[in-house]
C-alpha positions as CSV (number, residue, x, y, z in Angstrom):
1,X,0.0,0.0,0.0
2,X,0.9,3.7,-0.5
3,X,2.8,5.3,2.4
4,X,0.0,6.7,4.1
5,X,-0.2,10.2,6.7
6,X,0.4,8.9,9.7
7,X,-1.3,11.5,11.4
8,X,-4.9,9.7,9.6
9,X,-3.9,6.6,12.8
10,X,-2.2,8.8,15.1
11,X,-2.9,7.4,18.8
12,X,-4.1,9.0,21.7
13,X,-2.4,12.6,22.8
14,X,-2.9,15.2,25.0
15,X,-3.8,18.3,22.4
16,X,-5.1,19.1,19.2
17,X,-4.5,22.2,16.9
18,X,-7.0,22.2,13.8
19,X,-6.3,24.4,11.0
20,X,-9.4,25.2,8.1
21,X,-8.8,27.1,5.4
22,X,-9.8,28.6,2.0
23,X,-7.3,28.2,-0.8
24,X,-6.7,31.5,-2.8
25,X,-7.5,31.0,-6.9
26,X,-3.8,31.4,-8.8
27,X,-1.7,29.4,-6.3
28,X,-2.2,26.0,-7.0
29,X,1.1,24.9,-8.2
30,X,2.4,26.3,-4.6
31,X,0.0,24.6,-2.6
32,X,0.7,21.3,-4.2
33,X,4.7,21.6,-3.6
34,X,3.6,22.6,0.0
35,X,1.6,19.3,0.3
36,X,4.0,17.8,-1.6
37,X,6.4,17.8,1.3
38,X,3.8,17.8,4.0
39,X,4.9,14.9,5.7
40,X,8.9,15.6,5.3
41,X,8.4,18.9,7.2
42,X,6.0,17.4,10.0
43,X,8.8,14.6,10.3
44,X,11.3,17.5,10.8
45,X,9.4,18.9,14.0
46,X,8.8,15.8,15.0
47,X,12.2,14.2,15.3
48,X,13.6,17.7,16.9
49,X,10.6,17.3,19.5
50,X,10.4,13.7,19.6
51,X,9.3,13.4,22.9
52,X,5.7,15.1,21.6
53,X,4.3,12.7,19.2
54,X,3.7,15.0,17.2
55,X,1.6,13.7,14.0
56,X,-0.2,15.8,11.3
57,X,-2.3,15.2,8.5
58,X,-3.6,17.4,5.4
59,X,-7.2,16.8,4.0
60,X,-8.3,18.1,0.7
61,X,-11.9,19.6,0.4
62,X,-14.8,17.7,-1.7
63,X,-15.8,20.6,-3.4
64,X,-11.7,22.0,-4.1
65,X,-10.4,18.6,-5.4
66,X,-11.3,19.7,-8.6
67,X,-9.6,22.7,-8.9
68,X,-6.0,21.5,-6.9
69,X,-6.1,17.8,-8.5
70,X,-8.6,17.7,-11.6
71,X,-10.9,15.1,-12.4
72,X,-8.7,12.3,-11.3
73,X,-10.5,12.1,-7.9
74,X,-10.9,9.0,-5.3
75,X,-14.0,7.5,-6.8
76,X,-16.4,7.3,-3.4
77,X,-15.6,11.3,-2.6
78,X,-18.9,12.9,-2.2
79,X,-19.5,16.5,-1.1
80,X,-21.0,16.5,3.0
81,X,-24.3,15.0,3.3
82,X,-26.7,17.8,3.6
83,X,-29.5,15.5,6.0
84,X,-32.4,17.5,7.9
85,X,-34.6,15.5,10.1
86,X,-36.9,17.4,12.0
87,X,-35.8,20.0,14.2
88,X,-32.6,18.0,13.6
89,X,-30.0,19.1,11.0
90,X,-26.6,18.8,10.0
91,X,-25.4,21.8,8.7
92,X,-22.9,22.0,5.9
93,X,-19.6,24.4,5.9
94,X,-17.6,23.6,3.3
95,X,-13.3,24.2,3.4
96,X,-11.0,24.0,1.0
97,X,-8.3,22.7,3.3
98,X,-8.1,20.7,6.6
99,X,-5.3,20.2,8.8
100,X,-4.9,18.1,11.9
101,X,-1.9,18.6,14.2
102,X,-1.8,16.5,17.1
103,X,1.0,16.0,19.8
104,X,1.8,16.0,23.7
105,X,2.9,19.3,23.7
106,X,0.6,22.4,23.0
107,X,3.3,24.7,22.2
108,X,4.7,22.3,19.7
109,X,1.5,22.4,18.0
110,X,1.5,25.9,17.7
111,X,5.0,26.2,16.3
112,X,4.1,23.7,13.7
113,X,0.4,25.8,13.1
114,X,2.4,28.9,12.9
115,X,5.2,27.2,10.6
116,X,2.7,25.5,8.0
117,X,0.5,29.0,7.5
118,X,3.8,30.7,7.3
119,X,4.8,28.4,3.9
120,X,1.0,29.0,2.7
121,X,1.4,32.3,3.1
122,X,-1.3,34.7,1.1
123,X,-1.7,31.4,-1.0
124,X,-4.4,31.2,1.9
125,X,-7.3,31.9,4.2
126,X,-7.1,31.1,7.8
127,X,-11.3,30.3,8.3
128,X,-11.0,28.7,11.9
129,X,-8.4,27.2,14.3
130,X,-9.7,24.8,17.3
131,X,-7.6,23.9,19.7
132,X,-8.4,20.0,21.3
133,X,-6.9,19.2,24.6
134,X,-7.6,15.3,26.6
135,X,-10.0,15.9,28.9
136,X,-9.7,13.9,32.2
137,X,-9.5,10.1,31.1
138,X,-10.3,11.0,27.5
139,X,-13.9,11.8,28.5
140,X,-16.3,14.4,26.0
141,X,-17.7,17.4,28.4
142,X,-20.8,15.8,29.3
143,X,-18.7,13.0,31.4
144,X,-19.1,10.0,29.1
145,X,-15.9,8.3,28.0
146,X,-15.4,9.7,23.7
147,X,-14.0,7.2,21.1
148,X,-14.1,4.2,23.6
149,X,-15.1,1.7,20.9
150,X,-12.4,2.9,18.1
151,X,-10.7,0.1,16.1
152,X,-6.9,-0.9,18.0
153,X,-3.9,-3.1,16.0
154,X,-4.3,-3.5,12.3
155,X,-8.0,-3.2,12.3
156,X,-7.6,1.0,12.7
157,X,-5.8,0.8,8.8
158,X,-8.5,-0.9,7.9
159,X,-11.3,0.8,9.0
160,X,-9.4,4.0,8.2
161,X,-7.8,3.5,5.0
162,X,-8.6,3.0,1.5
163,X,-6.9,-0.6,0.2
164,X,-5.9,-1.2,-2.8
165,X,-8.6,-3.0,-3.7
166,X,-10.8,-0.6,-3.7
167,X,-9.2,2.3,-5.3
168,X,-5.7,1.4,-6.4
169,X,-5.3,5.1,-7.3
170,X,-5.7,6.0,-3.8
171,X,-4.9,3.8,-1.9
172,X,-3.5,4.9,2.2
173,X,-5.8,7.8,1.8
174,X,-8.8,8.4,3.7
175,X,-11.7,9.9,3.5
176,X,-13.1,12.5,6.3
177,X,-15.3,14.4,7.6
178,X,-15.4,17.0,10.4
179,X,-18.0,18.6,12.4
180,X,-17.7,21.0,15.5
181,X,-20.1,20.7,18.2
182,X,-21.6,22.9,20.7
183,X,-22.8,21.5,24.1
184,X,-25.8,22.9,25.6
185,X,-23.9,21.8,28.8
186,X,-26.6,24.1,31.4
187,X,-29.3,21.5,30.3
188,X,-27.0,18.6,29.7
189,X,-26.3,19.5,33.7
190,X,-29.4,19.2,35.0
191,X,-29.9,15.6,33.8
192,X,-30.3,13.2,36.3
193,X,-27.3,10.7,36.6
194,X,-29.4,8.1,35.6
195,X,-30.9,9.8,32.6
196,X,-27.7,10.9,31.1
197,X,-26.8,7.3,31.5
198,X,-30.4,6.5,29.1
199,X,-29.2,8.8,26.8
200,X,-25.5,7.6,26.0
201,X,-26.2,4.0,27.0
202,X,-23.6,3.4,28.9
203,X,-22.5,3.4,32.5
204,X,-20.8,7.2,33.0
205,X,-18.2,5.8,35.7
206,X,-16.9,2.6,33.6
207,X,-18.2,2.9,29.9
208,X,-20.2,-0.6,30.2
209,X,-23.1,-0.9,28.2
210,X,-26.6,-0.8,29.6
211,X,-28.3,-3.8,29.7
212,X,-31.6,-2.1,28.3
213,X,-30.8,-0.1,25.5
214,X,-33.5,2.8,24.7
215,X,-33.6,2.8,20.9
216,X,-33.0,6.4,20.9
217,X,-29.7,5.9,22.8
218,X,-26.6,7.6,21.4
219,X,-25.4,4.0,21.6
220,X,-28.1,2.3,19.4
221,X,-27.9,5.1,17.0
222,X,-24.2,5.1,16.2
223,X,-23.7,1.3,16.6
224,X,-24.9,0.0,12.9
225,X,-24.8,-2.8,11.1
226,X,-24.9,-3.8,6.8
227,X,-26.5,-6.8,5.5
228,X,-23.9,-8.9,6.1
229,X,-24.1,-8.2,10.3
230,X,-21.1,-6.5,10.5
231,X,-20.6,-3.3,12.2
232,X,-20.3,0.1,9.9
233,X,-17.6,2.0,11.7
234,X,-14.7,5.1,11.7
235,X,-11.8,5.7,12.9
236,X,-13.0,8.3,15.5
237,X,-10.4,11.1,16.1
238,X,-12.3,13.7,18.3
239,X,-11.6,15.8,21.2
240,X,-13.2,18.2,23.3
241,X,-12.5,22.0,22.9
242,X,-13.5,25.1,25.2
243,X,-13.4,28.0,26.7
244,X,-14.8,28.8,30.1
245,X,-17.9,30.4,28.0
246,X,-18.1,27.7,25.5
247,X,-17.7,24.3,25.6
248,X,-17.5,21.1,22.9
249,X,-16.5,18.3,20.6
250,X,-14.5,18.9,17.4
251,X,-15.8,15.4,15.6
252,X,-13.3,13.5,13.2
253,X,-14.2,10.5,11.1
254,X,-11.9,9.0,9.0
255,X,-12.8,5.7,6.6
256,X,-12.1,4.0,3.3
257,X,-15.2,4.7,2.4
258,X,-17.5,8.0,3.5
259,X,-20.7,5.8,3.2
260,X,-20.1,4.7,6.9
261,X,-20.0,8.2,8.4
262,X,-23.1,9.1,6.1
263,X,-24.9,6.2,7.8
264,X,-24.4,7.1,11.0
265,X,-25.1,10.5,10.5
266,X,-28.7,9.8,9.3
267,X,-28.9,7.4,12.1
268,X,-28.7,9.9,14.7
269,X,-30.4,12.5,13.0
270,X,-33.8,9.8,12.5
271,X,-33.5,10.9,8.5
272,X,-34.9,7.2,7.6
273,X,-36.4,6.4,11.4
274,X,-38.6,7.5,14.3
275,X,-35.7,7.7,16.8
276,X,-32.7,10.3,16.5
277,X,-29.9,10.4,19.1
278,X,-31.4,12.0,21.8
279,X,-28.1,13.6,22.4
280,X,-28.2,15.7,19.5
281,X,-30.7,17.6,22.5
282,X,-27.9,18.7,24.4
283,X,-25.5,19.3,21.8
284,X,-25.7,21.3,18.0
285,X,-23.6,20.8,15.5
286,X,-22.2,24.0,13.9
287,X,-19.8,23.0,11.0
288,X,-19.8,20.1,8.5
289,X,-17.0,19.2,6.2
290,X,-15.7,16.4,4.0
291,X,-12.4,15.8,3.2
292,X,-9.8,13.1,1.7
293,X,-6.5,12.9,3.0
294,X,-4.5,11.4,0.2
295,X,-1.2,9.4,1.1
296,X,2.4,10.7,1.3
297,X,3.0,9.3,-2.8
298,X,-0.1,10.9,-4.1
299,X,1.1,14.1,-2.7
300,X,4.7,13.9,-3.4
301,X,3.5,12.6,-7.0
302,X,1.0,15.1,-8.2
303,X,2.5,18.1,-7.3
């Protein structure tokens, strides 16, 4: 398989920095020499700060492919799913260029986030930064324990990554798609332990499953199956962001194929049911993206 960005798998760290831009028109070739070496400069930082784990990926925008890469495309990349169910929607805010910096040191991140929009230059647009940070044991702001049933070993590249099977061209990329969440924490709050508990379907203190599942659960909505039983599932790379004010979940999916995180996404919004995740009560999502992250050869190759 293509070498893929390693920053797709990256493991567990303590902070986040997200960068989401708009490309300027006329600086294409630049952009794809600065993507070319992508990885070679995040390899840089991270051997002079090894002690970080520092990884970083680059996504390119559905809707910009086009103009940086032409019509030779990965063949499942589809523009965000624009899904309204009720008073229940997923709102759709497209970028032209995602990137995910993640490490054990915040100010490494920001030397890297200041670095990277220093090569850009005016060949860009700075839309939004987030910055991620663990919270307790890697727990969202409502308590519950985030990400707890992600893929471990070999099975998080294959969940994550395209094979060559099924698209040789682009194969070690992935596709992804972002969305930044806004707790309604004040209600979420006044929730009864044992309510909150009905909601996620799980135990808030150990992550066990409930024994009775409401099939409204956040659980039962995101925990899908295809025809042949087995489970549709991401690689799921979120963490929590905040102020004192404001408080959240910057959501990353990341597949070989964007059909899963479509799937779950109507799930939980009731597009094709009578239930909906009754978390979506407590929290609004504000932004929705999709992306693919091509691997280190496609970038080095096409710029």
């Amino acid at each position: 398989m293509a070498k893929f960005q390693r920053g797709v798998l990256a493991e567990a760290n303590l902070h986040s920095l997200y960068l989401l831009f708009k490309l300027q028109a006329g600086f294409e070739d630049k952009i794809r020499k600065i993507l070319a070496e992508f990885q070679l400069t995040i390899e840089k930082f991270s051997q002079d700060f090894s002690e970080s784990e520092l990884t970083a990926f680059a996504a390119i925008g559905s809707e910009y492919w086009f103009t940086l890469y032409g019509s030779h495309k990965p063949e499942q990349l589809t523009d965000f799913p624009n899904f309204k169910s009720g008073n229940h929607i997923a709102p759709v805010t497209p970028y032209d260029l995602f990137i995910q910096i993640r490490s054990d040191r915040v100010d490494v991140n920001h030397l890297v986030g200041t670095h990277l929009c220093l090569l850009f230059g005016d060949s860009v647009h700075l839309q939004e930064q987030v910055k991620g940070f663990r919270y307790l044991d890697g727990r969202d702001f409502t308590g519950f324990i985030e990400g707890g049933d992600n893929p471990h070993g070999v099975k998080r590249q294959q969940v994550a990554l395209v094979s060559e099977y099924q698209d040789p061209d682009f194969a070690g990329g992935s596709y992804i798609h972002i969305q930044r969440y806004r707790h309604l924490l004040s209600s979420w709050n006044e929730l009864s332990l044992a309510e909150q508990e009905k909601i996620i379907g799980r135990s808030k203190t150990n992550n066990q499953l409930l024994a009775d599942q409401e099939p409204s659960s956040h659980y039962k909505t995101t925990h899908l199956f295809d025809e042949y039983n087995q489970p549709i599932e991401y690689l799921n790379q979120s963490m929590p962001y905040g102020t004192m004010k404001m408080q959240g979940l910057f959501a990353i999916a990341c597949c070989h194929t964007p059909i899963a995180f479509e799937q779950i996404l109507a799930s939980r919004l009731g597009v094709e049911s009578e239930y909906f995740d009754r978390l979506l009560n407590y929290t609004r999502a504000e932004t929705g993206a999709a992306f693919f992250a091509p691997s280190v050869d496609f970038l080095k190759y096409s710029a």
